[in-house]
Every structure is written in structure tokens, then in C-alpha cells.
N, C-alpha and C positions, 0 to 999 in steps of 0.2 A: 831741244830742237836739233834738226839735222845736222851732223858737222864733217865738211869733207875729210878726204883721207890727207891726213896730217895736219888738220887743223882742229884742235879742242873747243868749240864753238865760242813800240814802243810808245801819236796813240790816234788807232782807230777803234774804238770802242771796245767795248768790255773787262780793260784793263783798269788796275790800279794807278793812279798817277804817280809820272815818274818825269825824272829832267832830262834835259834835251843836251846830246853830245852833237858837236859838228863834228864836219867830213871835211878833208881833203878837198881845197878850195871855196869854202862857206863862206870862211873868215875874209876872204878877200871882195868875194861876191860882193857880201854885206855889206862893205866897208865904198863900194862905189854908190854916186851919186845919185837920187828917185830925179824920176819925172822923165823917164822915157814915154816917145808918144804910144798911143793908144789904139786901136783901128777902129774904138767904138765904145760907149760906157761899157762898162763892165758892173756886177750885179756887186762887186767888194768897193765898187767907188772908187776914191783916190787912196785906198788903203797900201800895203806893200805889196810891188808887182811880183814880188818870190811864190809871195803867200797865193795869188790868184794861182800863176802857173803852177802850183803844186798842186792846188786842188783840180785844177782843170787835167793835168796828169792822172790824179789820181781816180779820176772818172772815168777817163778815157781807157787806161792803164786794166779797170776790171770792166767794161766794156766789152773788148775789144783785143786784150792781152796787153804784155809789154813790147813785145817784139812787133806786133804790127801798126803801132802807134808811132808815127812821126812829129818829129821838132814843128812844123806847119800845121798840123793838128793842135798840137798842143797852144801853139801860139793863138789859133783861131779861138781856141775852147777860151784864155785867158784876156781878151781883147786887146793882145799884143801884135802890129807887126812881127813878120813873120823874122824880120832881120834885128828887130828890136830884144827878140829872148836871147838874142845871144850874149847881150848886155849883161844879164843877169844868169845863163847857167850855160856854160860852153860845150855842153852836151846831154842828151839823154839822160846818157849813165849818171852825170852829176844830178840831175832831178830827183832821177831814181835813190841818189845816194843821200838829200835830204830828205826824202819820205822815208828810207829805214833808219835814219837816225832815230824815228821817233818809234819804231818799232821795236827795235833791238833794246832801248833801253828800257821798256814798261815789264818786263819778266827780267830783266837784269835787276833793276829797281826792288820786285820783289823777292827773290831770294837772298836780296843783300838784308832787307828786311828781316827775312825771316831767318837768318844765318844768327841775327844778334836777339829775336824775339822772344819772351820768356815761355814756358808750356811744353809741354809732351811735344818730341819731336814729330812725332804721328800726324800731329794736328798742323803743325808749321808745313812740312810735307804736303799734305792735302792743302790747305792754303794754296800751294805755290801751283800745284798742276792744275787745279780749277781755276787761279785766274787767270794761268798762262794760256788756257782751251778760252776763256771767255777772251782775250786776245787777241787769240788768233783768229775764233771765229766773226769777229769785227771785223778784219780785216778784209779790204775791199780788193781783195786780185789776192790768186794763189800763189802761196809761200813758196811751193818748188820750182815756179817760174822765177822767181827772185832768184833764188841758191845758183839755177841752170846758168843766168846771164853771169853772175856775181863771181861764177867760177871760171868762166872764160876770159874774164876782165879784173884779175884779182888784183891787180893797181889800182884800177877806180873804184874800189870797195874794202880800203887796207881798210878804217874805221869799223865798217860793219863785222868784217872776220876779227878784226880785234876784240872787237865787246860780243861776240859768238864766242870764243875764244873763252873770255871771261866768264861768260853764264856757262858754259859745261865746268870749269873748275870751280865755280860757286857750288853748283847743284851736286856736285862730286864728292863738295868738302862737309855739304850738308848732310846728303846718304851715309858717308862714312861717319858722321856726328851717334848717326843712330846705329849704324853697326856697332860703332865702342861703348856704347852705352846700353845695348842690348834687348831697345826696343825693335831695331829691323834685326831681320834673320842675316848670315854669315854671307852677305853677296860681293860682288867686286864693285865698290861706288861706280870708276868710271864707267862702266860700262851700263850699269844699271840706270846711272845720270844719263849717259846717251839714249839709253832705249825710252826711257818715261820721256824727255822730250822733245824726240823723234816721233812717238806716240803721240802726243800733243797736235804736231803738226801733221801726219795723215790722217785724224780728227778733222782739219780744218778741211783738209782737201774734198772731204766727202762730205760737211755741212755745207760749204758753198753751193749754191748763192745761197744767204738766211733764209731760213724758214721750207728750205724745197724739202729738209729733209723730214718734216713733222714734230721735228722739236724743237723748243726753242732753245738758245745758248744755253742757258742756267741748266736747264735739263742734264742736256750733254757733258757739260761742266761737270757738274755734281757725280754723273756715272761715272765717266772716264777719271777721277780724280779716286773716288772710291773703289775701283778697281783695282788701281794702279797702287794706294796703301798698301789696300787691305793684303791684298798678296805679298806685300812685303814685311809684314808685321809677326814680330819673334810670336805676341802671343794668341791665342786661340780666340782669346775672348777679346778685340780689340774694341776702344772706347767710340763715342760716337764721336766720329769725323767731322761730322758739318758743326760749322761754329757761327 
């Protein structure tokens, strides 16, 4: 996936499961007391008022955009007063910054996997770019709208560019696994890690919203993954990819 200049770069659907890192401020959130009031049931009950307002963000969020979605939207969407959300996330960006928590680590998750997994690296490779396309294309609001705000606010998203960070030296250490071993052809990992999952995500940009584009995830998955091997594979005759 995309990684800015100077930075070496989890679940709405399609992903493999993976664990959940906090952000910058989670841990304190979390740690204050429930039972702020309400403006009105809400369809999660008396469940955790984080969990409403994230999903009620994260509706609004591919709606709508990020940037034209306000604190007062989002409050209304989560059946919180509107002075009540501050209780629980002291801004925007902090919302925003628990919904990629769970983004950033479902393709971090699986190339840690597959870094240690046994088989033809060809096959782990393919793995990792189909489930990272099925990913992303779950994902409900566009990725480069993320990176845009993430890079103007890069204090309220040290977490996110840290585990970005890490998934480009994952995928780096994996490509270069198969250059010394002489299944990929003679490329430069980094850079080749950056292209396959910058690839991934203008993928996503042009399936948004599901389904406009006439294919479905798996579909696209499957091509853009066997694409992206295949042209990297030392030999002529490569083996079948889909596992």
C-alpha cells in the first residue's frame, strides 16, 4: 500500500483475521467510565458507546467522505449527545484513528504469516496480494482519502504510519526471500513491495462502491494477484497460484 515520501509503510471485510493494535489515546479512552447519556436508543443497546460511534463514523465516513462528516453528525448517527462524544474520542482524527487500527493490521497479519509459512514462495506471494485486494475492497470509504488527511496530521496517526511502516519492510523482506532463492526474477524488493501494494490500493479505488464495477471481490482479487506473480516469476512455466 501507498507509502509517503520518507515513510516505508485491518477488518472491513474480505480480510483474513488479524489483532487489533491501539492508537495514541485508546488506552486512556477505554479506560474511562460507560454510561454516558444517550439522545435516544440506539440500535447496539447499552452495548460500548466507542463501538456505536465507530460504526456510526464509519457510515457516514463512505457516505459522505471524511472531510465533510462532523463530530455532530457522528454523534447524531451514534445516539449520543452531541457533547457526550467527547467523553469518549477527543476528536475526529482520534475515530478515524481507531477505525485504521483495524485496517492497517489485517495485511500486516497476513504477511507476517506468510513470511513464516511453509511452500513455494510464489504461492505465499499470491496469498498475500489477493487477500490484501479482498481488503481493501471491503473497505467502506476510499483508502487515498485516508493517507491525504493522515499526512497533514501525521501526530494523530504515528500508530497507523508505524504499522504502514512495518507492512512495506514485511513485504520487502518477503520479495527479497524469493529473489535469493531464485524463484522471483532479479528485482529491487523495495521497491517492487511498494509497487504490488500501491497496486492493491488503486484496485480499491476503482472497485468502489462494491459491485459498480461488475465484478465481484474474489474476481478482482484473483486477477490482480495473478498478475502481479506471474510477472515476477524467474520461471516460464509458473505453478498454479490459486490455493
Amino acid at each position: 500500500m501507498f507509502s509517503p515520501p520518507g515513510i516505508n509503510r485491518n477488518t472491513f471485510g474480505g480480510g483474513a483475521p488479524g489483532t487489533v493494535a491501539r492508537v495514541p489515546g485508546d488506552a486512556a479512552s477505554a479506560s474511562r467510565r460507560r454510561g454516558r447519556p444517550r439522545t435516544r436508543e440506539h440500535p447496539g443497546g447499552e452495548g460500548d458507546p466507542r463501538e456505536a460511534i465507530v460504526a456510526a463514523a464509519s457510515a457516514l465516513f463512505a457516505a459522505h467522505g471524511v472531510e465533510a462528516v462532523t463530530m455532530a453528525q457522528i454523534a447524531e448517527g451514534s445516539g449520543l449527545q452531541q457533547s457526550s462524544i467527547y467523553y469518549w474520542f477527543r476528536s475526529k482524527s482520534e475515530i478515524l484513528g481507531s477505525i485504521l487500527e483495524r485496517v492497517n493490521r489485517i495485511p500486516l497479519s497476513i504477511v507476517e504469516r506468510e513470511r513464516t509459512a511453509a511452500g513455494p514462495l510464489a504461492e505465499r506471494l499470491h496469498r498475500l496480494v489477493r487477500e490484501d485486494v479482498l481488503t481493501l475492497c471491503g473497505f467502506p470509504f476510499d483508502i487515498n482519502e485516508i493517507h491525504r488527511l493522515a499526512l497533514r496530521s501525521p501526530g494523530d496517526f504515528t500508530a497507523y504510519w508505524e504499522e504502514r511502516r512495518r507492512l512495506d519492510d514485511e513485504v520487502e523482506a518477503l520479495v527479497a526471500e524469493g529473489v535469493a532463492s531464485g524463484e522471483l526474477r532479479p528485482v529491487d524488493p523495495r521497491l517492487t513491495a511498494r509497487s504490488l501494494l500501491a497496486a492493491d490500493e488503486a484496485t480499491q479505488n476503482w472497485f468502489r462502491p462494491a459491485g459498480a464495477s461488475g465484478y465481484t471481490a474474489e474476481q478482482v482479487a484473483d486477477h490482480v494477484a495473478d498478475l502481479a506473480v506471474r510477472g515476477l516469476l524467474a520461471s516460464p512455466e509458473p505453478p498454479n497460484l490459486v490455493q
